[in-house]
PATISE-133551 format. One record per residue (C-alpha): residue in one letter; x, y, z. Coordinates in Angstrom, 1 decimal. Example, Ala and Ser with C-alpha at 12.3 -4.5 7.8 and 13.67 -1.06 7.14 Angstrom:
2
<site aa="A" c1="12.3" c2="-4.5" c3="7.8"/>
<site aa="S" c1="13.7" c2="-1.1" c3="7.1"/>
END
This chain:
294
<site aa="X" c1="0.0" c2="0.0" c3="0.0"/>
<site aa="X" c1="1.3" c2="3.6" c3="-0.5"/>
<site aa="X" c1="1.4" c2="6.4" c3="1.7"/>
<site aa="X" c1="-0.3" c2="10.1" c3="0.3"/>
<site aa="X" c1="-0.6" c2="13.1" c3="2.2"/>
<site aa="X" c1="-2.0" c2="16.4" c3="1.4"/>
<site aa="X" c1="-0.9" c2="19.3" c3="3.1"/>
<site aa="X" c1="-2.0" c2="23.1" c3="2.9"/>
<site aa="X" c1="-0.5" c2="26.6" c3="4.3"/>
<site aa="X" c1="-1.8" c2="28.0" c3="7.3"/>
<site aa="X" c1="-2.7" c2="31.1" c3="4.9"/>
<site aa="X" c1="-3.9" c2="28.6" c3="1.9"/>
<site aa="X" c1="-1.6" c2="29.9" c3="-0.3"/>
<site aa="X" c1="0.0" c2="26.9" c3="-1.4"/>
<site aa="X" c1="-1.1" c2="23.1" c3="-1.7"/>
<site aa="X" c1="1.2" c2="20.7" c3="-1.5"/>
<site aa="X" c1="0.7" c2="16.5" c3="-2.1"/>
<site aa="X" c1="3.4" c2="13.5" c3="-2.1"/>
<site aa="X" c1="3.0" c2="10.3" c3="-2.9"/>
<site aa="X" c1="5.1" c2="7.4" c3="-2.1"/>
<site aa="X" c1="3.6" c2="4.9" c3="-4.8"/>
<site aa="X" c1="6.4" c2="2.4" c3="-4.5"/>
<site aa="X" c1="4.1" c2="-0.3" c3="-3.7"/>
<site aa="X" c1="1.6" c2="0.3" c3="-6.6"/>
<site aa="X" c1="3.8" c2="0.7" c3="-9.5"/>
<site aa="X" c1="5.7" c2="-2.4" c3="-8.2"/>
<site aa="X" c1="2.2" c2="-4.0" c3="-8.2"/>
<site aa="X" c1="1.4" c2="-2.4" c3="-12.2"/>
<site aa="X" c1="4.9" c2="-4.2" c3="-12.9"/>
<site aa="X" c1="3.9" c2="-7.6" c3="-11.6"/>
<site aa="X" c1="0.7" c2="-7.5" c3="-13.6"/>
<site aa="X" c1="2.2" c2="-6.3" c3="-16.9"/>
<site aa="X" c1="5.5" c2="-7.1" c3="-16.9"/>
<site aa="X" c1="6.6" c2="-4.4" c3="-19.3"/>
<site aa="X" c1="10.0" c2="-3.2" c3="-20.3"/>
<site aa="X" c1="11.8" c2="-0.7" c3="-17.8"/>
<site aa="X" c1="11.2" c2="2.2" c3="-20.2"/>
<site aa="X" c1="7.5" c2="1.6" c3="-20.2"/>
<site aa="X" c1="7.1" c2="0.6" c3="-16.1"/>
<site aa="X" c1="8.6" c2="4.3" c3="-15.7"/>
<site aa="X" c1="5.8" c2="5.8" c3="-18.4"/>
<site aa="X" c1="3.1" c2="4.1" c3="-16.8"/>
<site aa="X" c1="4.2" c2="4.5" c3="-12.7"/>
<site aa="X" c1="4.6" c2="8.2" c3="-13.6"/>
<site aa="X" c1="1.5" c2="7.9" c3="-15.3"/>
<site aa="X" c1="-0.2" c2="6.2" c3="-12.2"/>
<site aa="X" c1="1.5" c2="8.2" c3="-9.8"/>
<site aa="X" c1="0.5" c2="11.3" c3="-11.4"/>
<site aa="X" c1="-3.4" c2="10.1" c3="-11.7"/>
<site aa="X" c1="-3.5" c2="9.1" c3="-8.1"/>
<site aa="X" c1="-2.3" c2="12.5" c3="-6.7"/>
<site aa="X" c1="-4.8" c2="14.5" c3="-8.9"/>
<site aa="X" c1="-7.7" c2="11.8" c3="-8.5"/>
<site aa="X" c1="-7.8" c2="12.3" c3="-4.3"/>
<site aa="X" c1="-8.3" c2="16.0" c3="-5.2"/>
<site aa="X" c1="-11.8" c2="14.7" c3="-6.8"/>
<site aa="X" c1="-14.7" c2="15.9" c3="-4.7"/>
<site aa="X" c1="-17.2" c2="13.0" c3="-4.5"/>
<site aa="X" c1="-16.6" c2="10.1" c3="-3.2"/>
<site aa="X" c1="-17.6" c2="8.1" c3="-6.7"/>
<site aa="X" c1="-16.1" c2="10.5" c3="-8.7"/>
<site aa="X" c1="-12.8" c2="9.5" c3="-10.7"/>
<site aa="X" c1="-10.0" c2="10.6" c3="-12.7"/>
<site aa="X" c1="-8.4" c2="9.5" c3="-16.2"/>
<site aa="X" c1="-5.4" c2="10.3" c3="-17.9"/>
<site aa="X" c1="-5.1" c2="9.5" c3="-21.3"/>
<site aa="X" c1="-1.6" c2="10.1" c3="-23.0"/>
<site aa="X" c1="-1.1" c2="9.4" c3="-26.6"/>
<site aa="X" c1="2.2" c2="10.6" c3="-27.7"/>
<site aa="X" c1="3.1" c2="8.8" c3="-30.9"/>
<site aa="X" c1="6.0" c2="6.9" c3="-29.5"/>
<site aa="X" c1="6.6" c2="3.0" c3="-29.6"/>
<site aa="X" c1="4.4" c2="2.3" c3="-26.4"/>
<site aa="X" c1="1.2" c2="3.7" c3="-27.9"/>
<site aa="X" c1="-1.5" c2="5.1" c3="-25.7"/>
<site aa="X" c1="-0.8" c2="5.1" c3="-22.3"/>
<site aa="X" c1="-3.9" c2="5.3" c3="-19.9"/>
<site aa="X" c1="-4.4" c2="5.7" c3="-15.7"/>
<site aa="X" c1="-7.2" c2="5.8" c3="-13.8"/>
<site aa="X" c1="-7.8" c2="7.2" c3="-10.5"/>
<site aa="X" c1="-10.8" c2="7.1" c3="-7.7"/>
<site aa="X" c1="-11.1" c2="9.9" c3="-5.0"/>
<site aa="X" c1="-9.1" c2="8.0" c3="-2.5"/>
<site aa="X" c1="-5.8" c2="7.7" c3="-5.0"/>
<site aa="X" c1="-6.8" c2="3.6" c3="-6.0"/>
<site aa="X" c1="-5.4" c2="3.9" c3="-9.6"/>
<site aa="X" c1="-5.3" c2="1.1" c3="-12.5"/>
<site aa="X" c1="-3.5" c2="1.5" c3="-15.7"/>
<site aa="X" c1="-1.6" c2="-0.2" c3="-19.0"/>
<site aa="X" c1="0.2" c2="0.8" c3="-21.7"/>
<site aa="X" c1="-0.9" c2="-0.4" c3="-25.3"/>
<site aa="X" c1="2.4" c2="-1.9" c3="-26.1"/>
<site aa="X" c1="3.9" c2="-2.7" c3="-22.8"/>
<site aa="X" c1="7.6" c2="-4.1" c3="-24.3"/>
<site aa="X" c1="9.5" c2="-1.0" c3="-25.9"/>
<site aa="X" c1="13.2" c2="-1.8" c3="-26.3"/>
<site aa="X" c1="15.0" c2="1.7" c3="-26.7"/>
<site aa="X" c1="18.6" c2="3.0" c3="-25.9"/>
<site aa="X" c1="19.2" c2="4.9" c3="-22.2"/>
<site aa="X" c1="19.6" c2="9.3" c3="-22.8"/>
<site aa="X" c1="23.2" c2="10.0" c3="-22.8"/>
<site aa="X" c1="22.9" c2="10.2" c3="-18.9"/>
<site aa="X" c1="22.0" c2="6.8" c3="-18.3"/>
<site aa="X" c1="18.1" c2="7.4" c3="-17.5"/>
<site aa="X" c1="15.3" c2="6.0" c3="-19.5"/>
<site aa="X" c1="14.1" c2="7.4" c3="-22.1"/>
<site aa="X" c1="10.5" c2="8.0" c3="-21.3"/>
<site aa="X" c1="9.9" c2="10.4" c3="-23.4"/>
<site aa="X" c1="11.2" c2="8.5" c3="-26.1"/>
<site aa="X" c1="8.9" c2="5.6" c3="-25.4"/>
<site aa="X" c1="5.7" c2="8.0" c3="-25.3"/>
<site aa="X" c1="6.7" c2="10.2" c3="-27.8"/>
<site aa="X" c1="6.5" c2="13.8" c3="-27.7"/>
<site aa="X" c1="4.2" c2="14.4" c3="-30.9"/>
<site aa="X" c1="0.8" c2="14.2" c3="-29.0"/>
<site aa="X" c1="-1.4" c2="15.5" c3="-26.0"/>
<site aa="X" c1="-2.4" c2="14.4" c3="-22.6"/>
<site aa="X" c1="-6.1" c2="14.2" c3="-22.0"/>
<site aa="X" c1="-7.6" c2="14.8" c3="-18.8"/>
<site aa="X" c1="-11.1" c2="13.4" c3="-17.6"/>
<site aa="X" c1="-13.1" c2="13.8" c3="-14.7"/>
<site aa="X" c1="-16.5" c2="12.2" c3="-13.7"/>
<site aa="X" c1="-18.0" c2="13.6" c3="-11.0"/>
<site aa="X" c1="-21.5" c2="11.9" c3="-12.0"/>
<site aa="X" c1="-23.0" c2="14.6" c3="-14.5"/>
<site aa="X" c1="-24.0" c2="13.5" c3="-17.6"/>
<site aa="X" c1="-21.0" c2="14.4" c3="-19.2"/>
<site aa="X" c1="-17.6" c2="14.0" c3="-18.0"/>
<site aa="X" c1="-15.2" c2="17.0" c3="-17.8"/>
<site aa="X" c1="-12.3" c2="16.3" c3="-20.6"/>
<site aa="X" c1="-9.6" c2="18.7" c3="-20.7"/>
<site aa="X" c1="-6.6" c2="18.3" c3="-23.2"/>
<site aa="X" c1="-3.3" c2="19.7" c3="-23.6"/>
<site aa="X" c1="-0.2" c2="18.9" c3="-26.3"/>
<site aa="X" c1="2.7" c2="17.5" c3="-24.6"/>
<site aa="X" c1="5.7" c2="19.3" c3="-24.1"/>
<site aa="X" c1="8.2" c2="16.6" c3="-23.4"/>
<site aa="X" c1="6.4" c2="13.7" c3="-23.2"/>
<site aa="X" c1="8.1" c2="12.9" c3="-19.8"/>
<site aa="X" c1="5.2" c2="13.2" c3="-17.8"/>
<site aa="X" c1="5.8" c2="15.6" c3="-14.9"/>
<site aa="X" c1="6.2" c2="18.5" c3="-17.5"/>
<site aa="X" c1="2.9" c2="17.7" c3="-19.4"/>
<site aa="X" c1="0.8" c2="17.8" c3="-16.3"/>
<site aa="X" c1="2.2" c2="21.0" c3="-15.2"/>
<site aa="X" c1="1.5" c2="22.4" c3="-18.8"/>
<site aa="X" c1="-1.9" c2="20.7" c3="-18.4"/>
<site aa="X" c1="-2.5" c2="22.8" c3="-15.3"/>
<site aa="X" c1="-1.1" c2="25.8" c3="-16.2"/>
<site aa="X" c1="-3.3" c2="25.9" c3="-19.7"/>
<site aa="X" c1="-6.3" c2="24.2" c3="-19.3"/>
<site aa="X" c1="-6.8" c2="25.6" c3="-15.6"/>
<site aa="X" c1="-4.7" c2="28.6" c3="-14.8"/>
<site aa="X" c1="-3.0" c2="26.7" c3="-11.4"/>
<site aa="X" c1="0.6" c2="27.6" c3="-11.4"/>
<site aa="X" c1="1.7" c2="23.8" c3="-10.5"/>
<site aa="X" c1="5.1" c2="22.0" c3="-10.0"/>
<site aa="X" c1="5.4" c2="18.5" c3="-10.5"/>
<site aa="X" c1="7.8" c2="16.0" c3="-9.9"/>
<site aa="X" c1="7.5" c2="12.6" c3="-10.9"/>
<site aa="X" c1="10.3" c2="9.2" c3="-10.2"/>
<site aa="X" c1="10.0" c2="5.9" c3="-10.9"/>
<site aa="X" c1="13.7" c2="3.9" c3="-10.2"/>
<site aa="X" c1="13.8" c2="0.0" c3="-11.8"/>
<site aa="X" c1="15.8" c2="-2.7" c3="-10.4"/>
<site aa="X" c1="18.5" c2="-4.6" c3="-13.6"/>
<site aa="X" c1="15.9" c2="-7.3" c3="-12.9"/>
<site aa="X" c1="13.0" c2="-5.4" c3="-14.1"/>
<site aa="X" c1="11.1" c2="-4.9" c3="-10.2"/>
<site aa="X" c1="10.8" c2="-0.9" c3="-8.8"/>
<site aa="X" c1="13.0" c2="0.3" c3="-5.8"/>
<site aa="X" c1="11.1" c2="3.1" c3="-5.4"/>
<site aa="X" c1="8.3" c2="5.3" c3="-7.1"/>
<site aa="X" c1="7.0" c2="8.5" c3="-6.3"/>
<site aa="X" c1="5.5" c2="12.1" c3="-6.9"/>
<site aa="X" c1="4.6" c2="15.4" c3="-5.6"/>
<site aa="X" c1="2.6" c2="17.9" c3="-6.9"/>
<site aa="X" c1="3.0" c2="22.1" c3="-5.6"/>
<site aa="X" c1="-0.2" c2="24.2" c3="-6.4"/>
<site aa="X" c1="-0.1" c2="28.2" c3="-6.0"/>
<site aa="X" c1="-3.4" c2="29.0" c3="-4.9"/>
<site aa="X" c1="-5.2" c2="32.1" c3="-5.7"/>
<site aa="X" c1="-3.6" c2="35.4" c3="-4.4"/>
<site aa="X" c1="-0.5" c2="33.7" c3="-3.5"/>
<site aa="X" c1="1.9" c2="36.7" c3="-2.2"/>
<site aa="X" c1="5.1" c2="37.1" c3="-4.4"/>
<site aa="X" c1="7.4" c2="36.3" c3="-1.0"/>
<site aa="X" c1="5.7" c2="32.7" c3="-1.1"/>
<site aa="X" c1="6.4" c2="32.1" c3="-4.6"/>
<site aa="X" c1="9.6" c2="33.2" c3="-3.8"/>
<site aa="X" c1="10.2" c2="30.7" c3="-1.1"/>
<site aa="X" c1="8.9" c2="27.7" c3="-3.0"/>
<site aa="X" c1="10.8" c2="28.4" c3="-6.3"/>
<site aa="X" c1="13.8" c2="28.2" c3="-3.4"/>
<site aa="X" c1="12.6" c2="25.2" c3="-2.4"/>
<site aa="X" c1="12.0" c2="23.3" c3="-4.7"/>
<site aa="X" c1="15.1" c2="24.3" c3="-6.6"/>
<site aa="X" c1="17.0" c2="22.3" c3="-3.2"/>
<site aa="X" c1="14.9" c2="19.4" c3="-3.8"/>
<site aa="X" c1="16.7" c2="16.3" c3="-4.7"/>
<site aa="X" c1="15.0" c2="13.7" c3="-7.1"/>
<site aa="X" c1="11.9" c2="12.5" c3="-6.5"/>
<site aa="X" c1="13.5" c2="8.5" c3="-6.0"/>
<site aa="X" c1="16.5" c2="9.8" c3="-4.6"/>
<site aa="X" c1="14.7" c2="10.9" c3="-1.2"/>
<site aa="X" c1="12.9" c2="8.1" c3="-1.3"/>
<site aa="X" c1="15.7" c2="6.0" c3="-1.6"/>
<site aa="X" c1="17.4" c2="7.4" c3="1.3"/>
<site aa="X" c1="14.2" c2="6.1" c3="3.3"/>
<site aa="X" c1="12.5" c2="9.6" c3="3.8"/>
<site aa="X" c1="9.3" c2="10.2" c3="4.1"/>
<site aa="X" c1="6.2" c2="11.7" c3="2.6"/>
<site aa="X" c1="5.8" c2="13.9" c3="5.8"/>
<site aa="X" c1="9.7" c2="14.6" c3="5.6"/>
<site aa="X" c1="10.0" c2="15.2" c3="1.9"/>
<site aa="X" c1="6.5" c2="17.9" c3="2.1"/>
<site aa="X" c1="8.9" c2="19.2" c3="5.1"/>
<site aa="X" c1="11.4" c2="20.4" c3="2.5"/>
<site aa="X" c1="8.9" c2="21.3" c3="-0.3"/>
<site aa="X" c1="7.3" c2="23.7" c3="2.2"/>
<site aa="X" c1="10.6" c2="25.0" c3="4.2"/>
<site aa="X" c1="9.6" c2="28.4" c3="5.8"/>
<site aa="X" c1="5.7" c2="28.5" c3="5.9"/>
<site aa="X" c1="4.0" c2="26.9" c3="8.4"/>
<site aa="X" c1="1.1" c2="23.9" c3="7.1"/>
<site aa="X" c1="-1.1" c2="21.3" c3="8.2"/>
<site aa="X" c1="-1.5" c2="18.3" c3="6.8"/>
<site aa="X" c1="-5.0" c2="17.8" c3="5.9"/>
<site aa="X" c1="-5.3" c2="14.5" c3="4.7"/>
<site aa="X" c1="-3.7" c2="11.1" c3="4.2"/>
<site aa="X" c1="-4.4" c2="7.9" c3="2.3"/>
<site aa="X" c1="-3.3" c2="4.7" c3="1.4"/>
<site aa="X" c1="-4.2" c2="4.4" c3="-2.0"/>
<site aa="X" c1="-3.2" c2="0.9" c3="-4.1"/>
<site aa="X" c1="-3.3" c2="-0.5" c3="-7.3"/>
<site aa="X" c1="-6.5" c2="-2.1" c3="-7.7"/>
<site aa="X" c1="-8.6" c2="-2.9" c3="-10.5"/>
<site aa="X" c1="-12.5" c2="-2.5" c3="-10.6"/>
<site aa="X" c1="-13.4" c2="-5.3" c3="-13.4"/>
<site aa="X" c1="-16.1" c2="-8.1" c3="-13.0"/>
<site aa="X" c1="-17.7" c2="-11.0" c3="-14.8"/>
<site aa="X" c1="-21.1" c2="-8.5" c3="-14.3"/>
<site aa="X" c1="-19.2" c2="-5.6" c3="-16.1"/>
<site aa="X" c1="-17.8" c2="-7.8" c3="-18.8"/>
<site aa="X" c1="-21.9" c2="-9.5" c3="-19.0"/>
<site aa="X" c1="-23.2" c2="-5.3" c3="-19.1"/>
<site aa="X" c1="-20.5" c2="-4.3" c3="-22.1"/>
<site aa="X" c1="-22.2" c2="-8.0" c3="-24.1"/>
<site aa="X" c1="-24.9" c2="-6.9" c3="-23.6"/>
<site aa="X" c1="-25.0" c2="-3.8" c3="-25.9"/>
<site aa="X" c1="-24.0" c2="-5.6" c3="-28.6"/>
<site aa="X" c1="-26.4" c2="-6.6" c3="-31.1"/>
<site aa="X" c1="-27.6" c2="-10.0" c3="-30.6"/>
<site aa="X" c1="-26.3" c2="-11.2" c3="-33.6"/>
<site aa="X" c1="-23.1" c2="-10.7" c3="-32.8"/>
<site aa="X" c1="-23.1" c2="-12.2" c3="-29.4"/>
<site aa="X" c1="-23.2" c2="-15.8" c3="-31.3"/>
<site aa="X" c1="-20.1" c2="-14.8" c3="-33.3"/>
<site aa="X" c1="-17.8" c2="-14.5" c3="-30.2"/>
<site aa="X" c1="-17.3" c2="-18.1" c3="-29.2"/>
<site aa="X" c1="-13.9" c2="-19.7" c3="-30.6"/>
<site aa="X" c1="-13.6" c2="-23.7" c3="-31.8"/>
<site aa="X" c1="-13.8" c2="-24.8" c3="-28.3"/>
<site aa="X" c1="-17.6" c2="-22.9" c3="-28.1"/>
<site aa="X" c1="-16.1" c2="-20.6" c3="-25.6"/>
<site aa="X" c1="-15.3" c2="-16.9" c3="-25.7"/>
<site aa="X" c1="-12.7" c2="-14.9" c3="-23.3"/>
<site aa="X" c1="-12.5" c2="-11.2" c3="-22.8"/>
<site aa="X" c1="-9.4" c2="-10.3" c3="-20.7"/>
<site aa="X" c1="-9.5" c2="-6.9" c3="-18.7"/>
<site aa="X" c1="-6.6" c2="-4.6" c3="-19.9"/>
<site aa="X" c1="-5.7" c2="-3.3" c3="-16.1"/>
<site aa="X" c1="-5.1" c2="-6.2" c3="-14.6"/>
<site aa="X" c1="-5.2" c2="-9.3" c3="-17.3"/>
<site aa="X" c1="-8.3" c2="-11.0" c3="-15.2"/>
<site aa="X" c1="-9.7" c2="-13.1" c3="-17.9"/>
<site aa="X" c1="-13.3" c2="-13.8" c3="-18.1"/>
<site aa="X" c1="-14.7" c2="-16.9" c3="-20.0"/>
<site aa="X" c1="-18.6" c2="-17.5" c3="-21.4"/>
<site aa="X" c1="-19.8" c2="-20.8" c3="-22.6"/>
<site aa="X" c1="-21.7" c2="-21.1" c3="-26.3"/>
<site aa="X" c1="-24.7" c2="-21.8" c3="-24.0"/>
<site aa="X" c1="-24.4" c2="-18.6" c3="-22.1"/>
<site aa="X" c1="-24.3" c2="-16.4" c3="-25.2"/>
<site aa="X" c1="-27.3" c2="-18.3" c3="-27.0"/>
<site aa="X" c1="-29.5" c2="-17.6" c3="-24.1"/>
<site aa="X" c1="-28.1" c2="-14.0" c3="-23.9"/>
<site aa="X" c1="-29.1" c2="-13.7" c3="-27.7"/>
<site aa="X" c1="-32.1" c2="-15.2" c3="-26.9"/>
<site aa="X" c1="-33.5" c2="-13.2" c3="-24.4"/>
<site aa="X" c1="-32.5" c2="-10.2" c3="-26.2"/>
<site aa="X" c1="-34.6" c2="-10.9" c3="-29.2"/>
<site aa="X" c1="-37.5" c2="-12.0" c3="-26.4"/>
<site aa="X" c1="-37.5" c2="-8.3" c3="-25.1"/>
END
């Protein structure tokens, strides 16, 4: 389980949110098993959802990001509830690419950089909200602040890490996330550029064994904060044989009877966690069949 916390300024000036998500990338890895270039795409990815998704008023309300970037791991998705649970994949999880010339991976690289990041929020209305942004670097932490700072006017800093093992497993995973709120003083924008100038990597402080309480103990140096919430937010995947029964059950009833292989069974595997769900011949003739009854 990972550790959130959200923290706010005694003159609510400036919000400020880490997340050690450590536990839930590691879990994404497990389920996926994707390259190391792509496990960094999508635990930023997941990190980033998670932080943004406990800011999510209702308690059914959640959070999708959508990034689609034109690079060799296709569209990457995350999805977020109000309590920071998050779920994710990438299209093509297995991108072999070389490392930057500094020996990180090459995220953006992976993604691509000739795209946008979407942004949708259902809070329950008819529509969803759907914001949408071009990417700037594709490495994630820059597109969301660019996604903040144009789609919603909220000066934001974020910092995203995700650090993979030679064998493939995450040491560590993490983010934070600085918001300006309105009729922030210019000697408080001071003192966080300052701050966060100091700040070391994301993973690094992590590594070192700090935490989230510590690291928003640097981020907000000099102003005095509360911390107003914290969660423990996982990976965890909503899927069901019902859901899977609802999404057949839009389809015309003709094409029910086409979904069975050979063996007179048919399999639809969930793309968050690779649960797959199996229907007999029988099942989908009498699905068919009461559809053409009503």
């Amino acid at each position: 389980m990972g550790k959130l916390i959200r923290c706010l300024t005694r003159d609510a000036t400036v919000m400020a949110l880490f997340l050690d998500s450590t536990d839930m990338v590691a879990r994404a890895e497990q389920i996926h098993q994707p390259s190391a270039v792509v496990t960094a795409a999508l635990g930023r990815l997941l990190t980033a959802a998670s932080m943004m998704g406990v800011m999510m008023k209702g308690a059914d309300d959640s959070l999708t990001l959508k990034l689609a970037g034109g690079g060799p791991a296709g569209t990457v998705m995350a999805v977020s509830d109000s309590r920071g649970n998050v779920r994710g994949y990438a299209q093509n999880p297995i991108v072999e690419i070389p490392l930057k010339p500094n020996g990180k991976l090459d995220v953006s690289g992976a993604v691509g950089t000739e795209g946008q990041l979407w942004v949708l929020r259902d809070n329950g209305a008819p529509e969803p909200y759907v914001g949408c942004t071009p990417l700037v670097s594709g490495e994630i932490a820059e597109d969301i602040t660019s996604y903040y700072a144009n789609s919603e006017q909220t000066p934001t800093v974020c910092a995203l890490g995700v650090l993979v093992n030679p064998d493939l497993t995450v040491q560590a995973a993490g983010g934070l996330l600085l918001q300006l709120l309105p009729f922030c003083p210019d000697e408080v924008i001071d003192q966080v550029e300052q701050n966060v100038a100091k700040l070391p990597p994301v993973t690094a402080m992590l590594a070192r064994g700090m935490t989230p309480e510590e690291i928003c103990a640097l981020a907000l140096d000099g102003m005095e904060y509360d911390v107003l919430d914290t969660y423990g937010p996982e990976y965890r995947c909503t899927c069901s044989r019902d859901k899977v029964l609802g999404a057949f059950a839009a389809m015309p009833a003709e094409d029910l009877l086409t979904l069975p292989d050979e063996t007179g069974v048919a399999e639809a595997t969930c793309r968050f966690c690779d649960a797959v769900y199996r229907f007999t011949r029988e099942e989908l003739e009498k699905m068919a069949r009461d559809r053409t009854a009503s």
